[in-house]
DRENTOR-749219 format. One record per residue (C-alpha): x, y, z; residue in one letter; residue number from 0. Coordinates in Angstrom, 2 decimals, padded with zeros to 5 digits. Each point is the difference from the previous one (the first is absolute). Layout:
REM residues N
r px: X	py: Y	pz: Z	residu: A	num: NUM .
...
//
This chain:
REM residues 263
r px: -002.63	py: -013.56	pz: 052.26	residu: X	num: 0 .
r px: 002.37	py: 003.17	pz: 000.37	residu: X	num: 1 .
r px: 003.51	py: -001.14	pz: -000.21	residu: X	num: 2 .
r px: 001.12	py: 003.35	pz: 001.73	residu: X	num: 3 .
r px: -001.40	py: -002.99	pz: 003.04	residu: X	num: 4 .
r px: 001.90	py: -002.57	pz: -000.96	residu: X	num: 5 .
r px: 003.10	py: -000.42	pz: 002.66	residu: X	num: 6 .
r px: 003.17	py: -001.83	pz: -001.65	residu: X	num: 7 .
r px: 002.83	py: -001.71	pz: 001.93	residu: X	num: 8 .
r px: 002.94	py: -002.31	pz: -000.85	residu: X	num: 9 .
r px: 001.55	py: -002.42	pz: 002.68	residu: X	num: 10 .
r px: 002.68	py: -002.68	pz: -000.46	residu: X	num: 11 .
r px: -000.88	py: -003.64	pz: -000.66	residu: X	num: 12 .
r px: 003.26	py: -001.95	pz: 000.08	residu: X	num: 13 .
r px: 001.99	py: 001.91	pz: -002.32	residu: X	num: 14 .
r px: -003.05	py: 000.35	pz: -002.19	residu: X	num: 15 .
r px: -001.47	py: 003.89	pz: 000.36	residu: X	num: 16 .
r px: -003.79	py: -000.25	pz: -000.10	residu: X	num: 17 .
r px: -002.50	py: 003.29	pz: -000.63	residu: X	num: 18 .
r px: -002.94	py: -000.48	pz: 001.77	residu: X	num: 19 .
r px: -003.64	py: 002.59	pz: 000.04	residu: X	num: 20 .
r px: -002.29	py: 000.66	pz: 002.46	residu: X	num: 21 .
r px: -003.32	py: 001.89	pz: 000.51	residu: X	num: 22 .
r px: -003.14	py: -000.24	pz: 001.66	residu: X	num: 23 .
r px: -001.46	py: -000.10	pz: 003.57	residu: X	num: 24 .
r px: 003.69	py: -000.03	pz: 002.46	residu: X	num: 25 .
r px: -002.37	py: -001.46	pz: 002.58	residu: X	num: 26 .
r px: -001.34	py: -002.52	pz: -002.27	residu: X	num: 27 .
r px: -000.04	py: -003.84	pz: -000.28	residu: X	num: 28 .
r px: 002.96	py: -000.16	pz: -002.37	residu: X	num: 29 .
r px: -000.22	py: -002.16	pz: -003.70	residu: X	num: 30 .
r px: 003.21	py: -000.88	pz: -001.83	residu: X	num: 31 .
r px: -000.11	py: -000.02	pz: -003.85	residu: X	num: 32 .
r px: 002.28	py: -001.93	pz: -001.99	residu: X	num: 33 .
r px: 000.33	py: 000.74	pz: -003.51	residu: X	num: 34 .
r px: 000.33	py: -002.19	pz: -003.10	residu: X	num: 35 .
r px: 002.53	py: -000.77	pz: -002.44	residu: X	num: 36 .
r px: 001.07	py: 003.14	pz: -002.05	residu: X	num: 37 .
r px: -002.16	py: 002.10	pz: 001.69	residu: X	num: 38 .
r px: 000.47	py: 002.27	pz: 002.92	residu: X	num: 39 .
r px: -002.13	py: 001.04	pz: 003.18	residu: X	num: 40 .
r px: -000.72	py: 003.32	pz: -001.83	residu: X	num: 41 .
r px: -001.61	py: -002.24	pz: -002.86	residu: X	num: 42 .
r px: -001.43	py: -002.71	pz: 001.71	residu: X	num: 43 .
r px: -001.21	py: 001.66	pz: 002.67	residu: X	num: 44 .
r px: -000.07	py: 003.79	pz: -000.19	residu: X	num: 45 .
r px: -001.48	py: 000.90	pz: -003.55	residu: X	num: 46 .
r px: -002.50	py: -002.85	pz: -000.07	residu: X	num: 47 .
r px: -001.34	py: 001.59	pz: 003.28	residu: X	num: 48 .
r px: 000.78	py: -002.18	pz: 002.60	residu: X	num: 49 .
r px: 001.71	py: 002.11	pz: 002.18	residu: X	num: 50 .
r px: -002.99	py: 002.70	pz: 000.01	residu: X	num: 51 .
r px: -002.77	py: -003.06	pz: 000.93	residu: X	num: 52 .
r px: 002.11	py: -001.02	pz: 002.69	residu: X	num: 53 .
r px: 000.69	py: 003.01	pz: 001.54	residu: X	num: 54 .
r px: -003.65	py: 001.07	pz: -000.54	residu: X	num: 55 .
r px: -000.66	py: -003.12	pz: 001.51	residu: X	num: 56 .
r px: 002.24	py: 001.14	pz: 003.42	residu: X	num: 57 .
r px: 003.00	py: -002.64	pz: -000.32	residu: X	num: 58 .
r px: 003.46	py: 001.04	pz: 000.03	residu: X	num: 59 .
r px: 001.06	py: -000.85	pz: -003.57	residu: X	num: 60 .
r px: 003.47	py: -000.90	pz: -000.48	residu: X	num: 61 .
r px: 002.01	py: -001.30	pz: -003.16	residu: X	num: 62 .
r px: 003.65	py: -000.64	pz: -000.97	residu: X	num: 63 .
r px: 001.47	py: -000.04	pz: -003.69	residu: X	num: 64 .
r px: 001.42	py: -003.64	pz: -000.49	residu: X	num: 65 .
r px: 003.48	py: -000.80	pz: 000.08	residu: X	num: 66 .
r px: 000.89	py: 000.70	pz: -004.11	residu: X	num: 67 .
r px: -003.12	py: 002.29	pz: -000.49	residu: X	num: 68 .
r px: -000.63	py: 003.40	pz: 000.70	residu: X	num: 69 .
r px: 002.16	py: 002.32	pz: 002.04	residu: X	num: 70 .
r px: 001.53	py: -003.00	pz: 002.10	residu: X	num: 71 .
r px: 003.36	py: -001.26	pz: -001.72	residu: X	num: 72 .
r px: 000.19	py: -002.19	pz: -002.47	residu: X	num: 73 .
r px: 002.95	py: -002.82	pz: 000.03	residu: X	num: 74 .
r px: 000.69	py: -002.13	pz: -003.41	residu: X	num: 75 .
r px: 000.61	py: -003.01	pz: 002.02	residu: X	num: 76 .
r px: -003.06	py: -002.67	pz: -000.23	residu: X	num: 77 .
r px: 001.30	py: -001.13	pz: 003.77	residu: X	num: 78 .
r px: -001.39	py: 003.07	pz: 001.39	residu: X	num: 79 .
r px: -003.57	py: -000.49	pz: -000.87	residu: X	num: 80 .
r px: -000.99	py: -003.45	pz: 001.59	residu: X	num: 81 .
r px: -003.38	py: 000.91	pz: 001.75	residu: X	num: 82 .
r px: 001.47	py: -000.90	pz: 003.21	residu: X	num: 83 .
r px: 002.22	py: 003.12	pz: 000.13	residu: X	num: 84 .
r px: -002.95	py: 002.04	pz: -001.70	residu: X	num: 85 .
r px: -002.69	py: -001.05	pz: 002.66	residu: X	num: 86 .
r px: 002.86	py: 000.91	pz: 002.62	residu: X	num: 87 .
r px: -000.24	py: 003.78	pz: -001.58	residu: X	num: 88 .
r px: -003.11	py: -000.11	pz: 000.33	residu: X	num: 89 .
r px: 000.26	py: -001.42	pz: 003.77	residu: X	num: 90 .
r px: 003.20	py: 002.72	pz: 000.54	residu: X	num: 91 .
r px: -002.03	py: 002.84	pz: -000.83	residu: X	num: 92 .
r px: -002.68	py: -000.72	pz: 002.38	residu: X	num: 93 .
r px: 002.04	py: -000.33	pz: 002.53	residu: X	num: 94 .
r px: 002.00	py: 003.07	pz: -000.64	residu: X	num: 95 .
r px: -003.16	py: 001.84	pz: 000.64	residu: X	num: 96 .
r px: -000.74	py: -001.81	pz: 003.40	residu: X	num: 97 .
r px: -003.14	py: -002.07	pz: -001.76	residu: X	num: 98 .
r px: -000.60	py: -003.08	pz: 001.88	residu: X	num: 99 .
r px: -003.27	py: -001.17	pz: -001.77	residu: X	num: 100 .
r px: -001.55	py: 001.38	pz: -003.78	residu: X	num: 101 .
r px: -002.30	py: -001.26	pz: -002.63	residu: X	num: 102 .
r px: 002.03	py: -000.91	pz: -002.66	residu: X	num: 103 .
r px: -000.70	py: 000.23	pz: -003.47	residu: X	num: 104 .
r px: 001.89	py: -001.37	pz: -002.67	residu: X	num: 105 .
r px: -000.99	py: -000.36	pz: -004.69	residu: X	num: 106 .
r px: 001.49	py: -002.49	pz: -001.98	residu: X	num: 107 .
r px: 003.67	py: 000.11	pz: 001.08	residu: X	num: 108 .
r px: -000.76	py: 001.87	pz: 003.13	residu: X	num: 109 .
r px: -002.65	py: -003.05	pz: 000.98	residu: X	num: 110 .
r px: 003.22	py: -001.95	pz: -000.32	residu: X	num: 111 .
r px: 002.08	py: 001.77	pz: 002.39	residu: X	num: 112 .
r px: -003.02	py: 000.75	pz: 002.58	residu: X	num: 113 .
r px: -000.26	py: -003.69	pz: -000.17	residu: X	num: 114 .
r px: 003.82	py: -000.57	pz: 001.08	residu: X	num: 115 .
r px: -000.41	py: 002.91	pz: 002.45	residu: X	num: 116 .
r px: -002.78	py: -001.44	pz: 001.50	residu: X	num: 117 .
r px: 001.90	py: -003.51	pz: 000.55	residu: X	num: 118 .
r px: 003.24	py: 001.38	pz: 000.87	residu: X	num: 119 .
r px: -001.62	py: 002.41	pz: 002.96	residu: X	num: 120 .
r px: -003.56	py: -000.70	pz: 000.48	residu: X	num: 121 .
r px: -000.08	py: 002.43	pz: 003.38	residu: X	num: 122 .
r px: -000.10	py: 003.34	pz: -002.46	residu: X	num: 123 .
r px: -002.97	py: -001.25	pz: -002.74	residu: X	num: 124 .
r px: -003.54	py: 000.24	pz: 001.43	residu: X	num: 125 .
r px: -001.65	py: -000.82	pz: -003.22	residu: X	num: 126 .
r px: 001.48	py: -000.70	pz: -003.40	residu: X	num: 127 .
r px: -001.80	py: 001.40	pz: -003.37	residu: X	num: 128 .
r px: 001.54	py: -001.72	pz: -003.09	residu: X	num: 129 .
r px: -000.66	py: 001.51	pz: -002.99	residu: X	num: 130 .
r px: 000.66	py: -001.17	pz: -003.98	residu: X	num: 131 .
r px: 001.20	py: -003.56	pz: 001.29	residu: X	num: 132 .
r px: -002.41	py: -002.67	pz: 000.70	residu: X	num: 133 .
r px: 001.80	py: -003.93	pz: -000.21	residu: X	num: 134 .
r px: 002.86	py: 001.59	pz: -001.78	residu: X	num: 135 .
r px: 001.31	py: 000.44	pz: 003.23	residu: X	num: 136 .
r px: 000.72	py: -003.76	pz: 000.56	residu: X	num: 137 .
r px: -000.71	py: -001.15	pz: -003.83	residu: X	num: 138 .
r px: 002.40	py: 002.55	pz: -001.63	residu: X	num: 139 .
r px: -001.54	py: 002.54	pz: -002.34	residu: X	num: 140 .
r px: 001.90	py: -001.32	pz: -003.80	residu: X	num: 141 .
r px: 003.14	py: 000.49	pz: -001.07	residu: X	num: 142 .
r px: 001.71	py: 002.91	pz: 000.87	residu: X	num: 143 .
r px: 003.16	py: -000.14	pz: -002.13	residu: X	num: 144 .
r px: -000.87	py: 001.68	pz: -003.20	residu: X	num: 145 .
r px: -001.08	py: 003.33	pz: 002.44	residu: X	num: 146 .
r px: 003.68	py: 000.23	pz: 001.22	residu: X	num: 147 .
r px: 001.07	py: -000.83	pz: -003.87	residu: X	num: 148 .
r px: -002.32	py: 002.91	pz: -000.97	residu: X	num: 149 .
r px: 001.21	py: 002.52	pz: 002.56	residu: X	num: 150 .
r px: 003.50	py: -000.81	pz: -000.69	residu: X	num: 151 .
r px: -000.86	py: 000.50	pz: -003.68	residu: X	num: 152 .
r px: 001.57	py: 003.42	pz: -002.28	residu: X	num: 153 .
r px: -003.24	py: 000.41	pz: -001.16	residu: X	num: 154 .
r px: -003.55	py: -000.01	pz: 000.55	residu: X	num: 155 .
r px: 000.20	py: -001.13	pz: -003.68	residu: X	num: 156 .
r px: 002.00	py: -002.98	pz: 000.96	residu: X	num: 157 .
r px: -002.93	py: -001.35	pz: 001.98	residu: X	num: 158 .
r px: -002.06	py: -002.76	pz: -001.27	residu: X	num: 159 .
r px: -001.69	py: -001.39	pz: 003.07	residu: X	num: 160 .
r px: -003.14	py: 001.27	pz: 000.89	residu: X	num: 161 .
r px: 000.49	py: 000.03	pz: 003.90	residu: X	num: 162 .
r px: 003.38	py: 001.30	pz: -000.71	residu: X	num: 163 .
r px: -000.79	py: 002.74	pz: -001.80	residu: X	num: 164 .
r px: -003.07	py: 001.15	pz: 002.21	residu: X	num: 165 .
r px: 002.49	py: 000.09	pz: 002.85	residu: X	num: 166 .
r px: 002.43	py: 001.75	pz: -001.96	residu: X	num: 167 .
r px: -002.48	py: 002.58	pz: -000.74	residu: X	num: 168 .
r px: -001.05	py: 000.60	pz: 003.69	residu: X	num: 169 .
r px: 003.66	py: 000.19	pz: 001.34	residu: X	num: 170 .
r px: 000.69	py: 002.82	pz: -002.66	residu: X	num: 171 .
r px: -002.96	py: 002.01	pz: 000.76	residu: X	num: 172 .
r px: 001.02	py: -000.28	pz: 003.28	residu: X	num: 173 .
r px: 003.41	py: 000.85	pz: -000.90	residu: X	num: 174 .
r px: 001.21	py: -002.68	pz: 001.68	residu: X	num: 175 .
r px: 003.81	py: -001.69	pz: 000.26	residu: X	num: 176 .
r px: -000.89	py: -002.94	pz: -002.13	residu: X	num: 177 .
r px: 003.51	py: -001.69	pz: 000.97	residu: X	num: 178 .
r px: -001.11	py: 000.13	pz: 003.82	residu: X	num: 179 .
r px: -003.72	py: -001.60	pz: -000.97	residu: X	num: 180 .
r px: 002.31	py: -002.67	pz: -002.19	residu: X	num: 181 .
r px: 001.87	py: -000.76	pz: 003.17	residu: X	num: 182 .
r px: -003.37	py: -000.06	pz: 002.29	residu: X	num: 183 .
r px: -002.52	py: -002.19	pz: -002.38	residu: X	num: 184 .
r px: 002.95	py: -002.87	pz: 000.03	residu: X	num: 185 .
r px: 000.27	py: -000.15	pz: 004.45	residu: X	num: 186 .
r px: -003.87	py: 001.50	pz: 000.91	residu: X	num: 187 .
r px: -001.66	py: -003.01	pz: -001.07	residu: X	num: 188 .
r px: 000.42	py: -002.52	pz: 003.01	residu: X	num: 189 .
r px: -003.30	py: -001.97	pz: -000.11	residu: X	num: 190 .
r px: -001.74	py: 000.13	pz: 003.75	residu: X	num: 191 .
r px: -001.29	py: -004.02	pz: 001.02	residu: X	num: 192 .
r px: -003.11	py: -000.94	pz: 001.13	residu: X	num: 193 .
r px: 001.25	py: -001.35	pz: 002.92	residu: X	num: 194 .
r px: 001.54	py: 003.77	pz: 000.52	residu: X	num: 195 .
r px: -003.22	py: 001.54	pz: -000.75	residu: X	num: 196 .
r px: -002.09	py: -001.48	pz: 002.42	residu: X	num: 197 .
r px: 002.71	py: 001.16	pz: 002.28	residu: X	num: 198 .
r px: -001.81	py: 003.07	pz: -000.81	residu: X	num: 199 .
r px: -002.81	py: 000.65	pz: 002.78	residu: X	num: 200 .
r px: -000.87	py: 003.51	pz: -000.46	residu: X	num: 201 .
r px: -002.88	py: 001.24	pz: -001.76	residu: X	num: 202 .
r px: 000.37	py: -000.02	pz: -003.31	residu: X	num: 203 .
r px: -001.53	py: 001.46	pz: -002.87	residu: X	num: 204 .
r px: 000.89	py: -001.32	pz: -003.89	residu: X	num: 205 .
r px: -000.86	py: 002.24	pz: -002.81	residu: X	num: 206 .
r px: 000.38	py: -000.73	pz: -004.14	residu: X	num: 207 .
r px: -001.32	py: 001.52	pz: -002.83	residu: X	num: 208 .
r px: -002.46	py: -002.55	pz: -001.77	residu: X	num: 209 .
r px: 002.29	py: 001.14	pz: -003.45	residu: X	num: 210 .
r px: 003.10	py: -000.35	pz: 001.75	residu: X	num: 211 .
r px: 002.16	py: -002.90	pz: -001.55	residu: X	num: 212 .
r px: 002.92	py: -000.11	pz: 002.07	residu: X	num: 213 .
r px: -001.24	py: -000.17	pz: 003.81	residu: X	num: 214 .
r px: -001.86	py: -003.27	pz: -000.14	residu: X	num: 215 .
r px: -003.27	py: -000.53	pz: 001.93	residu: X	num: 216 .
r px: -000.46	py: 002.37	pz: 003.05	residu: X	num: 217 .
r px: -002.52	py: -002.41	pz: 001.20	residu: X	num: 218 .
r px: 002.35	py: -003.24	pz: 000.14	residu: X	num: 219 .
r px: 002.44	py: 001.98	pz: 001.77	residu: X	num: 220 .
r px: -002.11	py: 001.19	pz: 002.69	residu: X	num: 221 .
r px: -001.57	py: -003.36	pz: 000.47	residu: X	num: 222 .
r px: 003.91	py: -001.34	pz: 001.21	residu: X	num: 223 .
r px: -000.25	py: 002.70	pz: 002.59	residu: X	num: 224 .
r px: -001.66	py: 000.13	pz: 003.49	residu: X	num: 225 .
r px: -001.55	py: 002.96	pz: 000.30	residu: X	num: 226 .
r px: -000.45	py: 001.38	pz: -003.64	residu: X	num: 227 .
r px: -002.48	py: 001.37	pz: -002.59	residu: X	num: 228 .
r px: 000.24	py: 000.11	pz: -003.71	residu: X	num: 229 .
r px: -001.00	py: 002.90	pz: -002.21	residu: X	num: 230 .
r px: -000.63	py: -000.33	pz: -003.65	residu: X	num: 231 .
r px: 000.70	py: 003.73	pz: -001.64	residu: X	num: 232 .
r px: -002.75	py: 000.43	pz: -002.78	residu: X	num: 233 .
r px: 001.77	py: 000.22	pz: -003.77	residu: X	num: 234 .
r px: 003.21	py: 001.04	pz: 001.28	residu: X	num: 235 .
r px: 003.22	py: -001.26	pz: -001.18	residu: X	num: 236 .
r px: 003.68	py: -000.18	pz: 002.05	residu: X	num: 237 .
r px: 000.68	py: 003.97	pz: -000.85	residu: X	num: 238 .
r px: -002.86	py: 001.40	pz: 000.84	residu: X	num: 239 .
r px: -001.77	py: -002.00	pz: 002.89	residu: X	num: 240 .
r px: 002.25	py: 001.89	pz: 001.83	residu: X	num: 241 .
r px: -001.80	py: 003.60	pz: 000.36	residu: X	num: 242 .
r px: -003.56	py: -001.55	pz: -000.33	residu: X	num: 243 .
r px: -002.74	py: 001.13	pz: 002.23	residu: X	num: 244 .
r px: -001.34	py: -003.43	pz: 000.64	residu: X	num: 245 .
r px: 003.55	py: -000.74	pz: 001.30	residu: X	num: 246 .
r px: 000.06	py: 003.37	pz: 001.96	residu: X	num: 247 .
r px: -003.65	py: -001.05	pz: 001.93	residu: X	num: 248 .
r px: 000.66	py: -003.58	pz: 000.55	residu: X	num: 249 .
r px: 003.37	py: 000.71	pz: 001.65	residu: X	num: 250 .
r px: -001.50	py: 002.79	pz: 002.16	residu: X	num: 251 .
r px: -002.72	py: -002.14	pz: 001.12	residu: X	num: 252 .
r px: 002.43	py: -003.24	pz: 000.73	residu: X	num: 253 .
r px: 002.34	py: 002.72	pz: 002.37	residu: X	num: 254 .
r px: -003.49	py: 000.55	pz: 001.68	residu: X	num: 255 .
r px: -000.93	py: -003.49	pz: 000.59	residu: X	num: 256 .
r px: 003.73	py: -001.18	pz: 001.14	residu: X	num: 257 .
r px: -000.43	py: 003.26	pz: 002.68	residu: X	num: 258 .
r px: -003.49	py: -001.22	pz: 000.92	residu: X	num: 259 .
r px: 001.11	py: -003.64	pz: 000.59	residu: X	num: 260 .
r px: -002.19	py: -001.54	pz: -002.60	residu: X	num: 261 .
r px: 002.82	py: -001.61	pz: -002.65	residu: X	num: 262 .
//
């Protein structure tokens, strides 16, 4: 889509500064996208075209920079990235912008904190869409540790892991502040309980790449849910299931269904 479109904003969260975007239909049902570690909403969702099918699609499309990512700032301190206080971000900026209800929409990290938002105040999520985690979400997704050792490293050539250094790779394309994503991959990681997920009574839609070996099954999440579908994303793996066009149709037609009542 045409940037020149793209509105930008910053409001106060705490004493955290966080940069949100919008675009789209002003009128229209609004979605909230939530971003995954290292990445931004420019990456996640504005290059791999989300932001144009969405609009095109009539919603009001709306998306903040995490906390430590992006244009939002960026504290060292690994106390300021539990996904309680991200989720109430996330929950801050929709208020700030008089939003009582959205779809939210949330990969990998951002599936995280769209889970915690939805627990924490159920009254603004009308249906959840969690992207790049599957049973991670209450399984945890590995060990974590040597992709803060790796970020923290001098060096790319000082990284040995293979995780590690993918991560690495993607935070300095992204040019991001690899202290501030040290900080955030220790806190973020708070595993959601079944008994908290079937809090979860919204529609629901669960969708990993069939490649992907960090979500865990989309499929056995969905099943602990009450209202929610699982979508298997043809030969994609956890960086690039993000954009695809299966994932682009099957989320369009689940926004359909949750408006028509039948999900």
């Amino acid at each position: 889509m045409n940037l020149d479109r793209l509105q930008a904003g910053r409001f106060t969260s705490g004493d955290i500064e966080i940069a949100w975007y919008e675009a789209g239909n002003p009128d229209g049902f609004p979605i909230l996208l939530i971003h995954g570690f290292a990445s931004t909403a420019h990456v996640n969702w504005v290059f791999p075209g989300w932001f144009k099918t969405l609009d095109e699609a009539g919603f009001r499309v709306i998306a903040l920079d995490n906390r430590g990512h992006g244009q939002s700032d960026k504290p060292h301190d690994p106390e300021a990235y539990h996904p309680e206080m991200m989720a109430a971000d996330a929950a801050g900026l929709l208020d700030s912008l008089n939003i009582t209800s959205a779809h939210v929409m949330g990969y990998s990290m951002g599936a995280r904190i769209s889970a915690f938002l939805a627990l924490a105040r159920p009254d603004l999520v009308r249906s959840l869409v969690f992207g790049g985690l599957g049973l991670g979400m209450i399984d945890g997704v590995g060990d974590w540790d040597p992709i803060a050792d790796a970020l923290r490293a001098d060096s790319l050539d000082d990284v040995t892991d293979e995780r590690g250094r993918m991560f690495r790779v993607f935070a300095e394309q992204t040019k991001s502040d690899r202290l501030a994503l040290a900080a955030c991959i220790s806190t973020s990681r708070t595993l959601v309980s079944e008994e908290d997920l079937a809090r979860l009574t919204m529609p629901a839609l669960v969708g990993v790449g069939t490649r992907d070996d960090i979500a865990g099954s989309a499929e056995g999440l969905a099943q602990l849910m009450l209202r929610a579908r699982a979508l298997d994303i043809p030969n994609r793996d956890h960086m690039l299931a993000v954009g695809d066009k299966v994932f682009k149709a099957a989320a369009l037609e689940f926004f359909a269904d949750v408006e028509a009542g039948t999900i």
